[in-house]
Backbone as XML, in Angstrom:
<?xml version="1.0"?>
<chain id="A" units="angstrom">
  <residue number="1" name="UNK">
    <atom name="N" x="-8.006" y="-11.243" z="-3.148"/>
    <atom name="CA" x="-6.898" y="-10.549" z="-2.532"/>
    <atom name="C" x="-6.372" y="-11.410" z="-1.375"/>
  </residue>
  <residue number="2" name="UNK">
    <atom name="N" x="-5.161" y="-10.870" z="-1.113"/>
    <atom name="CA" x="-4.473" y="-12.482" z="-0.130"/>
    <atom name="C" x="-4.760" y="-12.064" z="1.051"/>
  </residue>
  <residue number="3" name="UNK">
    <atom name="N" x="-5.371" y="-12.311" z="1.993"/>
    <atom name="CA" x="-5.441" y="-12.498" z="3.104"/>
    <atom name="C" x="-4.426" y="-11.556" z="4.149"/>
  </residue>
  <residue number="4" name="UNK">
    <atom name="N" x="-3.169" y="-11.720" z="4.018"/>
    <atom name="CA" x="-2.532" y="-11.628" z="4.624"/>
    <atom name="C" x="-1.910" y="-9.932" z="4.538"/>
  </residue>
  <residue number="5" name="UNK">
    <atom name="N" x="-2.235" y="-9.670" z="2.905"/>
    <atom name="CA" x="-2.214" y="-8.460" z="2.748"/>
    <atom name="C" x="-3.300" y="-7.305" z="3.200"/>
  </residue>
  <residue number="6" name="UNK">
    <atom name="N" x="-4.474" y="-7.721" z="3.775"/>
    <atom name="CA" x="-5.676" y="-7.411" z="4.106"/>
    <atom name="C" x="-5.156" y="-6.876" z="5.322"/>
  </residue>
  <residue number="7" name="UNK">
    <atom name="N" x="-4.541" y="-7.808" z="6.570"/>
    <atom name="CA" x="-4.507" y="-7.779" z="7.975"/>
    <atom name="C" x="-3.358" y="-6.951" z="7.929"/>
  </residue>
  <residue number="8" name="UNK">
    <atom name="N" x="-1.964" y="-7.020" z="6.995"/>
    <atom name="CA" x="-0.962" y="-6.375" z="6.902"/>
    <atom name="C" x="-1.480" y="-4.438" z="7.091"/>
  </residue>
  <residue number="9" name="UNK">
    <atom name="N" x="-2.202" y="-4.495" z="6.154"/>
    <atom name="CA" x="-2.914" y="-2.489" z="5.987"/>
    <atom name="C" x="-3.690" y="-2.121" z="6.724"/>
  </residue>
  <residue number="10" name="UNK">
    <atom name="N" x="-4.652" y="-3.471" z="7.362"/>
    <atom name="CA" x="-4.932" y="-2.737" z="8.830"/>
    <atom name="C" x="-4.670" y="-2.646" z="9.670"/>
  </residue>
  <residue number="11" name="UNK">
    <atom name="N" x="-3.649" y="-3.165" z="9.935"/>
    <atom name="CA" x="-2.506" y="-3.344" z="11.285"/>
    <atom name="C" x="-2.136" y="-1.830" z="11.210"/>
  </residue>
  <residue number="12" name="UNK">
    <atom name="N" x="-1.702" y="-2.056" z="9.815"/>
    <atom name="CA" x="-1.022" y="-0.659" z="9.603"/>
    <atom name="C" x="-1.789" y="0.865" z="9.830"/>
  </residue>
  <residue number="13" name="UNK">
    <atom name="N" x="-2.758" y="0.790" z="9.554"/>
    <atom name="CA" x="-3.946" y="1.721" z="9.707"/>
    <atom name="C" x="-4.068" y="1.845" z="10.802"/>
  </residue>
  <residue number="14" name="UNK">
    <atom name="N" x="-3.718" y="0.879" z="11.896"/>
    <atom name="CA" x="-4.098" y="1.046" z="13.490"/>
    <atom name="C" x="-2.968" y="1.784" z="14.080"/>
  </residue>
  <residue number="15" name="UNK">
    <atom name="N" x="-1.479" y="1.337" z="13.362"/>
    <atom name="CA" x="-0.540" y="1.892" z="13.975"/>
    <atom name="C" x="-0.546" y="3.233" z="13.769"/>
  </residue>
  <residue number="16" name="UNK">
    <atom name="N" x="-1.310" y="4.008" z="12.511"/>
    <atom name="CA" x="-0.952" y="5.176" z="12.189"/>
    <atom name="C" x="-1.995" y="5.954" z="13.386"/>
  </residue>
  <residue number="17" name="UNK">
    <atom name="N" x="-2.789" y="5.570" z="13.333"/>
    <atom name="CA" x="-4.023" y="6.212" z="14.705"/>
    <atom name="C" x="-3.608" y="6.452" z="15.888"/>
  </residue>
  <residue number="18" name="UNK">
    <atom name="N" x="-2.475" y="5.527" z="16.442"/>
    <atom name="CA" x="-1.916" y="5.805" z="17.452"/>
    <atom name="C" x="-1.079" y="6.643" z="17.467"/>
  </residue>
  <residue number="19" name="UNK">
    <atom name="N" x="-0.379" y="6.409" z="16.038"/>
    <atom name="CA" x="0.876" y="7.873" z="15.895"/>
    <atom name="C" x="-0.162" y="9.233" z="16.126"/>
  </residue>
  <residue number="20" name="UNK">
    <atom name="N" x="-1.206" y="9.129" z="15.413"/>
    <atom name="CA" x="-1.700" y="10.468" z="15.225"/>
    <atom name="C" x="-2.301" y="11.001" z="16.225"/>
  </residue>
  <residue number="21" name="UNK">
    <atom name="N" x="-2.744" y="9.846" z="17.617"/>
    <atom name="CA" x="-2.956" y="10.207" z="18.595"/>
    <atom name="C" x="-1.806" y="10.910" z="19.312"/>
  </residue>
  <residue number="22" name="UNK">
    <atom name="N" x="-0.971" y="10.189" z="19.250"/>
    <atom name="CA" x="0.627" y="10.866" z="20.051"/>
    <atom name="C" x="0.549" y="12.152" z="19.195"/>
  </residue>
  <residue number="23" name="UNK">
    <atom name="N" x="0.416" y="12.702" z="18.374"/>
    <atom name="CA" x="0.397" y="13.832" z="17.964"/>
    <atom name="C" x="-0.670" y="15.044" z="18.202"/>
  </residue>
  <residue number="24" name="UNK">
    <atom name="N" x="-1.595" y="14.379" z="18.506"/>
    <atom name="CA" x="-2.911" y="15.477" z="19.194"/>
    <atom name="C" x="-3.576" y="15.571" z="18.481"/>
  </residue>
  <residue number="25" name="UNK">
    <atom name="N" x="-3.463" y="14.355" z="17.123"/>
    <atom name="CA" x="-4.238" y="14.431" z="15.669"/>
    <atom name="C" x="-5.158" y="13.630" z="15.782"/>
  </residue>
  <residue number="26" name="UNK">
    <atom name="N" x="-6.614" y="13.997" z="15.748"/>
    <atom name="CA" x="-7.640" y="12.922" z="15.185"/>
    <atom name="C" x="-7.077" y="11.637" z="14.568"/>
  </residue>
  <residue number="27" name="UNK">
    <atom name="N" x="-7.166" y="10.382" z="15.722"/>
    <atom name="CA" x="-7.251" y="9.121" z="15.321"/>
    <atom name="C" x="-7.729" y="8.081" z="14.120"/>
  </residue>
  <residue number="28" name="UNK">
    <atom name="N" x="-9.066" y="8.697" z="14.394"/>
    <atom name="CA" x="-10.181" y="8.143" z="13.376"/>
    <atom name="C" x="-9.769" y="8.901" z="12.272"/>
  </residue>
  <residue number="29" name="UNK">
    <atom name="N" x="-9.703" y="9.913" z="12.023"/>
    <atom name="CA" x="-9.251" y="10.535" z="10.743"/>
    <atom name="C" x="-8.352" y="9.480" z="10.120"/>
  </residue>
  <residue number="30" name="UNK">
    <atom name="N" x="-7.306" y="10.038" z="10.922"/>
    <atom name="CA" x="-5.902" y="9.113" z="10.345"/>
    <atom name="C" x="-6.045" y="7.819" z="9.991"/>
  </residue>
  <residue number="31" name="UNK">
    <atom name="N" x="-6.727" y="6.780" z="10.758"/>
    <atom name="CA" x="-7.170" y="5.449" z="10.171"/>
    <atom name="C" x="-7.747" y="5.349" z="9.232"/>
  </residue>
  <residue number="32" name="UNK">
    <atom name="N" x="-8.693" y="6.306" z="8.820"/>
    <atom name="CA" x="-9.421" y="6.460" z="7.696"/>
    <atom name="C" x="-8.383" y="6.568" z="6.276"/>
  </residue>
  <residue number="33" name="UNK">
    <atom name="N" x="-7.819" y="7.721" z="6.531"/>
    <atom name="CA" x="-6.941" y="8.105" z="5.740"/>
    <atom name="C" x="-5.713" y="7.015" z="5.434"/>
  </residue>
  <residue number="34" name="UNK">
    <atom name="N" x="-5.811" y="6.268" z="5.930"/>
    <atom name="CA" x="-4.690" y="5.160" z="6.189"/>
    <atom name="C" x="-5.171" y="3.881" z="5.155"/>
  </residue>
  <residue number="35" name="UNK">
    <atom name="N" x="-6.346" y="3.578" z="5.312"/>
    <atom name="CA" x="-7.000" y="2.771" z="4.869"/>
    <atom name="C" x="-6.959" y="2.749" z="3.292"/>
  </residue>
  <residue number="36" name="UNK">
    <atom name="N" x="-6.970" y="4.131" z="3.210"/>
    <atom name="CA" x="-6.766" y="4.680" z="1.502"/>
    <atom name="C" x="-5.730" y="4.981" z="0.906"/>
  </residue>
  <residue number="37" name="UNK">
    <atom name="N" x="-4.801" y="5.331" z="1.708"/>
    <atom name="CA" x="-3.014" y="5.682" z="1.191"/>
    <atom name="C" x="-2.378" y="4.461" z="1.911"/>
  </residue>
  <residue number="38" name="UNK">
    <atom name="N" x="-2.333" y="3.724" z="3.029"/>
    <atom name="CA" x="-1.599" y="2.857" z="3.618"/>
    <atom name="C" x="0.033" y="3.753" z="4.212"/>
  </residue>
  <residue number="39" name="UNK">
    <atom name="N" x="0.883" y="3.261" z="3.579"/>
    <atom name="CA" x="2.104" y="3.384" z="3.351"/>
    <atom name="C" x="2.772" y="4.750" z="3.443"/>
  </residue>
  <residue number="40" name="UNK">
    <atom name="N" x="1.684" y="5.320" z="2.220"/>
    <atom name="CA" x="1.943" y="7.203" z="2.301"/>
    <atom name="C" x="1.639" y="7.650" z="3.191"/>
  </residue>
  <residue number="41" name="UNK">
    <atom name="N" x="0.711" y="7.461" z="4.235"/>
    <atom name="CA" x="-0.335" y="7.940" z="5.147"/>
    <atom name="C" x="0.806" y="8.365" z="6.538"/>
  </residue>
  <residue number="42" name="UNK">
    <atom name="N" x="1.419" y="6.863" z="6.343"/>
    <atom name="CA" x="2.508" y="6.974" z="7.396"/>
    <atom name="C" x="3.491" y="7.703" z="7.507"/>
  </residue>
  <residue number="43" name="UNK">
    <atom name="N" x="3.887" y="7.840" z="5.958"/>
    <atom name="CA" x="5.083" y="8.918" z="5.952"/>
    <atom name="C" x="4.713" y="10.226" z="6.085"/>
  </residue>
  <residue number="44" name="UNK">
    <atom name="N" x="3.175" y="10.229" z="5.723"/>
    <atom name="CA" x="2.439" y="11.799" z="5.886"/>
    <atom name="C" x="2.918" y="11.969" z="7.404"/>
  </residue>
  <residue number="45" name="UNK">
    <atom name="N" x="2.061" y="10.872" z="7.693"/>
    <atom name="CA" x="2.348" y="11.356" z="9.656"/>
    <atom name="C" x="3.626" y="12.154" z="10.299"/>
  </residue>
  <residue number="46" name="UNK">
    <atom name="N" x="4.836" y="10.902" z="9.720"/>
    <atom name="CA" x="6.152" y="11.148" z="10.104"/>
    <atom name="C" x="6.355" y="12.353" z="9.712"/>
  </residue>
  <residue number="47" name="UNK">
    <atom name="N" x="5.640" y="13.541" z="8.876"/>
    <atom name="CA" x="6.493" y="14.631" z="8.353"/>
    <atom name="C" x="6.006" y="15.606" z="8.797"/>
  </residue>
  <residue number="48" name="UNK">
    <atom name="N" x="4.593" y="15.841" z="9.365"/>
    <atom name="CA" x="3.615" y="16.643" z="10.151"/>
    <atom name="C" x="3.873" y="16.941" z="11.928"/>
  </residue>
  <residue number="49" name="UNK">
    <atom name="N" x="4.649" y="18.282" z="11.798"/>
    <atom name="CA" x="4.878" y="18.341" z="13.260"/>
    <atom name="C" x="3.718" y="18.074" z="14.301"/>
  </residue>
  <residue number="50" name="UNK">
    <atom name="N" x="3.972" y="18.015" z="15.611"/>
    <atom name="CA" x="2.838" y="17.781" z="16.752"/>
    <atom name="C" x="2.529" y="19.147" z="17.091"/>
  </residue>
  <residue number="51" name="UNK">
    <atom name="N" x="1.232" y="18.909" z="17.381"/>
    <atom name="CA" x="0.476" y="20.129" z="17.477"/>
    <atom name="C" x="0.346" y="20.418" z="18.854"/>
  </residue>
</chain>
């Protein structure tokens, strides 16, 4: 697997933790969950009001 796509989904996985922190949502969850959907994970975020 390329390298670059590796660092790309966990970047991404980190950014979603922070969203989900700004939301009052378990971090670690969300990274987790991120790790396994990527892409979807994020749009999950974006659609889930703040608590």
């Amino acid at each position: 697997m390329d390298n670059q796509y590796i660092v790309g989904w966990g970047t991404l996985a980190l950014i979603n933790a922070g969203l989900a922190q700004g939301k009052n949502r378990t971090g670690l969850n969300w990274f987790l969950f991120s790790l396994l959907l990527g892409p979807v994970a994020t749009l999950l975020l974006l659609l889930v009001e703040k608590r």
